[in-house]
C-alpha positions as YAML, in Angstrom:
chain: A
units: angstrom
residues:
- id: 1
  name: UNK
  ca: [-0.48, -1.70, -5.90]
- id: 2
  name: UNK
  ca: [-3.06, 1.28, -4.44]
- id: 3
  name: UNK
  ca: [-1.51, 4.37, -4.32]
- id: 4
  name: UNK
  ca: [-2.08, 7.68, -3.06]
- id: 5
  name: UNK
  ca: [-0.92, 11.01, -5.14]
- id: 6
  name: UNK
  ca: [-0.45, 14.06, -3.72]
- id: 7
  name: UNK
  ca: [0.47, 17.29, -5.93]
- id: 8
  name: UNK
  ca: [2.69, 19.34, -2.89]
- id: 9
  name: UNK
  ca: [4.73, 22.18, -2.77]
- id: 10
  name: UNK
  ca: [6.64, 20.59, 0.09]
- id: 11
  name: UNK
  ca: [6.32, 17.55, 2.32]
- id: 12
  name: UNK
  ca: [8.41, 15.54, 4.88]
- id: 13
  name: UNK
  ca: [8.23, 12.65, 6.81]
- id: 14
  name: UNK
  ca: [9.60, 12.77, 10.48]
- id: 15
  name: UNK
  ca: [9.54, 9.42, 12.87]
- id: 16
  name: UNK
  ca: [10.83, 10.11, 16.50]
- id: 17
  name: UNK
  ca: [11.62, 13.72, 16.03]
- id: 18
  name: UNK
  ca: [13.82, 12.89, 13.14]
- id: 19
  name: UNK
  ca: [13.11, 14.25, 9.71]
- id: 20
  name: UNK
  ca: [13.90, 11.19, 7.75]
- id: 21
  name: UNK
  ca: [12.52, 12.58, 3.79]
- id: 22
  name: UNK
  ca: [11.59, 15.41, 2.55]
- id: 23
  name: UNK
  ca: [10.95, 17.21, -0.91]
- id: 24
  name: UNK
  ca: [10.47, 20.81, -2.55]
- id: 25
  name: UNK
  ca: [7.64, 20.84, -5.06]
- id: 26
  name: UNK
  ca: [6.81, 17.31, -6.79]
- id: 27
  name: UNK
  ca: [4.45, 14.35, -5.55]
- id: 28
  name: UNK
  ca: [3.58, 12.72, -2.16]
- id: 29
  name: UNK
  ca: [3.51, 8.96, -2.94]
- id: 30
  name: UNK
  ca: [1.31, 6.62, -0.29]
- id: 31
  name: UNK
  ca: [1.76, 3.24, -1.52]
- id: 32
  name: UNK
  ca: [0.42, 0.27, -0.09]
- id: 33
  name: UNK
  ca: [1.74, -3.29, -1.79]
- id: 34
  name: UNK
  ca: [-1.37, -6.20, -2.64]
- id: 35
  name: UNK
  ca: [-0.52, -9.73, -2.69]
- id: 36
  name: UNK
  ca: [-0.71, -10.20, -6.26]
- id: 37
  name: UNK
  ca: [1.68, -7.41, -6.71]
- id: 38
  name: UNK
  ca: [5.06, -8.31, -8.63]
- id: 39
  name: UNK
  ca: [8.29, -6.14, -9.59]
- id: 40
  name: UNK
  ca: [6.95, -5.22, -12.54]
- id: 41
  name: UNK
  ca: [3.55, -3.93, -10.80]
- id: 42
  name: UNK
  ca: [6.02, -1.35, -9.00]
- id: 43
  name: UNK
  ca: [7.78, -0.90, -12.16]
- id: 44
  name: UNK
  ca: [5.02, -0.05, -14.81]
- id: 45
  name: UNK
  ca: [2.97, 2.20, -12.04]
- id: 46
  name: UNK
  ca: [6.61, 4.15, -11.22]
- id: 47
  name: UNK
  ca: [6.85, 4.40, -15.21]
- id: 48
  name: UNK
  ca: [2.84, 5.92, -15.09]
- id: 49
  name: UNK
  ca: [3.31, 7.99, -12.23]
- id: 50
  name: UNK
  ca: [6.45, 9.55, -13.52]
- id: 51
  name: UNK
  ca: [4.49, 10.63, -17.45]
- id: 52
  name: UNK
  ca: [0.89, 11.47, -15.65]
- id: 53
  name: UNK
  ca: [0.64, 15.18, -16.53]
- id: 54
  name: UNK
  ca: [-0.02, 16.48, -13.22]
- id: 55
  name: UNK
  ca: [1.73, 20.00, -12.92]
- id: 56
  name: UNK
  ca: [0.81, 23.14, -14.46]
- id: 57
  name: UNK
  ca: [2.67, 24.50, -17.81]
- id: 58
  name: UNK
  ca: [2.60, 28.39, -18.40]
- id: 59
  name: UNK
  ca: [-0.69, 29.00, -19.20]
- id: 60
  name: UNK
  ca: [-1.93, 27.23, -16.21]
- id: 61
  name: UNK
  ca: [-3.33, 24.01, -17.47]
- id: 62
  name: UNK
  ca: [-2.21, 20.52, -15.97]
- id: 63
  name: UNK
  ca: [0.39, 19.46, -19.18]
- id: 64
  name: UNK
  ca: [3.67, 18.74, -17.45]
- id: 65
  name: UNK
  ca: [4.76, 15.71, -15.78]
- id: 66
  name: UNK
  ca: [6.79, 15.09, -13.05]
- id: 67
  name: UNK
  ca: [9.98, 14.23, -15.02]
- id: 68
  name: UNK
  ca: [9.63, 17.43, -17.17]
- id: 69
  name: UNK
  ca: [9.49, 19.73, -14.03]
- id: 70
  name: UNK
  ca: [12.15, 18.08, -12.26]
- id: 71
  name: UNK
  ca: [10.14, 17.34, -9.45]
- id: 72
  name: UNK
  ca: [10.69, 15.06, -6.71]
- id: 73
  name: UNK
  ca: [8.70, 12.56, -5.28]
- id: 74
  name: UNK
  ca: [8.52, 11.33, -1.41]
- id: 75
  name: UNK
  ca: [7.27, 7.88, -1.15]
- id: 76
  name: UNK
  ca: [5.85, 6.47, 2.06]
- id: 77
  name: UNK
  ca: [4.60, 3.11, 2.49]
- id: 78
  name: UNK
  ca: [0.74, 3.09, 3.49]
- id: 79
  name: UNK
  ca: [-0.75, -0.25, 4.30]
- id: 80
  name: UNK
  ca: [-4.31, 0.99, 5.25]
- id: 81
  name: UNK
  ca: [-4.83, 1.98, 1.73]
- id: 82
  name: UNK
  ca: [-5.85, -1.49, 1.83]
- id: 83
  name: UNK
  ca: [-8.69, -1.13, 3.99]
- id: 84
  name: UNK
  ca: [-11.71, -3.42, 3.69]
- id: 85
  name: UNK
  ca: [-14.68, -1.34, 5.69]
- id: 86
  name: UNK
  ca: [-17.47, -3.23, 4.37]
- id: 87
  name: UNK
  ca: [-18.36, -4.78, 7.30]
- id: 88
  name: UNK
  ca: [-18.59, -3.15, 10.58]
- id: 89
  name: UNK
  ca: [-17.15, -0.03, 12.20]
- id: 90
  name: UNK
  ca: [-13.31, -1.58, 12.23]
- id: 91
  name: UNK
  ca: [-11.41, -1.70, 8.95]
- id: 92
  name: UNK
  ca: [-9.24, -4.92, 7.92]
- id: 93
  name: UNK
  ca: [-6.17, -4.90, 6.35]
- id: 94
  name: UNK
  ca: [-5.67, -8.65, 5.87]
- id: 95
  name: UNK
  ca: [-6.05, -7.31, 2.30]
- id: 96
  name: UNK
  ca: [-2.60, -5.59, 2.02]
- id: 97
  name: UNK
  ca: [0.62, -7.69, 1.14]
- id: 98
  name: UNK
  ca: [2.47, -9.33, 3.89]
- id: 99
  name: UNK
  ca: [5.85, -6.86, 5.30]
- id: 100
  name: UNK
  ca: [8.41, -8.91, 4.03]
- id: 101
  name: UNK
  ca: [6.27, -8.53, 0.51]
- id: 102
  name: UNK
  ca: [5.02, -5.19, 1.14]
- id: 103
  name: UNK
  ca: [8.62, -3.80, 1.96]
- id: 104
  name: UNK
  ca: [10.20, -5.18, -0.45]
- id: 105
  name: UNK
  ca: [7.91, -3.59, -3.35]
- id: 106
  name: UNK
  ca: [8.09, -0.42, -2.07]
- id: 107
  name: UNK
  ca: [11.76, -0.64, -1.98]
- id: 108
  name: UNK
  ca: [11.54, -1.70, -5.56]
- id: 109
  name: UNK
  ca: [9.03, 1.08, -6.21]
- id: 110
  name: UNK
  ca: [11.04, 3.80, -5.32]
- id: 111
  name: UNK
  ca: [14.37, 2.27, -7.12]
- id: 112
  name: UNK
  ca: [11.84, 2.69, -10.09]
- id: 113
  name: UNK
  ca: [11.19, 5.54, -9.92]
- id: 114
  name: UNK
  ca: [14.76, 7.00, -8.77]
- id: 115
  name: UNK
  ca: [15.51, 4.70, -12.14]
- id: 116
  name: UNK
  ca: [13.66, 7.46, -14.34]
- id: 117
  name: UNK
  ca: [15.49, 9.98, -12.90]
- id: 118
  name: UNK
  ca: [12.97, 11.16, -10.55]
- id: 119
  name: UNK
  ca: [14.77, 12.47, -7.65]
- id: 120
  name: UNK
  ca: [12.91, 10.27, -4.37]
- id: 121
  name: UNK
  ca: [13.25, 10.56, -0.79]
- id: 122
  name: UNK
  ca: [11.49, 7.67, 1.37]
- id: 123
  name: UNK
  ca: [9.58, 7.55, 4.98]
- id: 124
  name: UNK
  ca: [10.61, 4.63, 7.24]
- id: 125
  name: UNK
  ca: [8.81, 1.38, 5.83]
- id: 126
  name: UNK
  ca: [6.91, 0.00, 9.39]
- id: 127
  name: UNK
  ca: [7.83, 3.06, 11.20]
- id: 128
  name: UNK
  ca: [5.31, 5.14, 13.03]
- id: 129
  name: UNK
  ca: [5.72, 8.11, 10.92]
- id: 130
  name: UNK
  ca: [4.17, 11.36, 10.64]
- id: 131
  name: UNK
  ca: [3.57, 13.04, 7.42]
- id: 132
  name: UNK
  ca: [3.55, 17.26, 6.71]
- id: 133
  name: UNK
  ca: [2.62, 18.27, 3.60]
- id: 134
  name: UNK
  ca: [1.33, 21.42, 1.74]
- id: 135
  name: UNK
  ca: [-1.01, 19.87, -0.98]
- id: 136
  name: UNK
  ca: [-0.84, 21.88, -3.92]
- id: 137
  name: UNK
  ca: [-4.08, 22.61, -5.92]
- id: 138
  name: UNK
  ca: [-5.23, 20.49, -4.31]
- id: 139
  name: UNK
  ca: [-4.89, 17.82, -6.20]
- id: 140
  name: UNK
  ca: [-4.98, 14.28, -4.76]
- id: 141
  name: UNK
  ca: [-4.99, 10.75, -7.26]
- id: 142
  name: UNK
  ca: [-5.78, 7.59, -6.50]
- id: 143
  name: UNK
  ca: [-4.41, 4.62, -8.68]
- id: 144
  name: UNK
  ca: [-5.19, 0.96, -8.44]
- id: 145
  name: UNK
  ca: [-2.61, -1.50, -10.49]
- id: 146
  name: UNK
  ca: [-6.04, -3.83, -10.29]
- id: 147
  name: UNK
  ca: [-8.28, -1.45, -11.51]
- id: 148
  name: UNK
  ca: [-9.11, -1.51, -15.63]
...
């Protein structure tokens, strides 16, 4: 799985005028499913995501993680995180899992997560959605399940 971390004080997700997730302070997850993705791919990056030490303690310095600040996390599926732009001016996404696949990862990824008591709202898998956030720091993170 790629996925995209956002540290926000606030983001939502609205499709056709409807706001359909939206968190406080916590994490903006873009996640985009590969094809050798499995449940436990979703499971051991929701289980990473949850411990990486991300938000500030009180003296300032990045200690606490999202479970110890009680933050919440808004998960949207993202499919061009897969995007191949090594040839041409057009980027491919024959990369990225097929929907039935995809969805049903990032399903399982957010159980996951809601599993380790992370409070998680969701965007509308295959919807056209539009995305409002307020990235804290910032600080953005990218993690690849594939990567060493």
């Amino acid at each position: 799985m790629r996925v995209l971390l956002q540290r926000v004080t606030e983001a939502s997700v609205t499709v056709e005028g409807e706001v359909v997730g939206g968190i406080g302070p916590g994490l903006l997850i873009l996640v985009c499913a590969m094809p050798e993705d499995t449940e436990e791919t979703a499971e051991k990056l929701a289980l990473k995501i949850s411990k990486l030490r991300l938000f500030k303690d009180t003296d300032g310095k990045m200690n606490l993680s999202l479970a110890q600040t009680d933050g919440a996390a808004l998960v949207v599926s993202q499919f061009t995180l897969a995007a191949d732009t090594s040839r041409g001016n057009r980027p491919g996404f024959s990369g990225a899992a097929k929907p039935d696949m995809a969805e049903a990862l990032y399903e399982h990824f957010a159980r996951s997560l809601s599993a380790l008591d992370i409070t998680v709202q969701k965007g509308r898998f295959g919807a056209d959605m539009s995305v409002a956030l307020v990235n804290d720091g910032p600080v953005t993170l990218w993690l690849d399940s594939a990567a060493p």
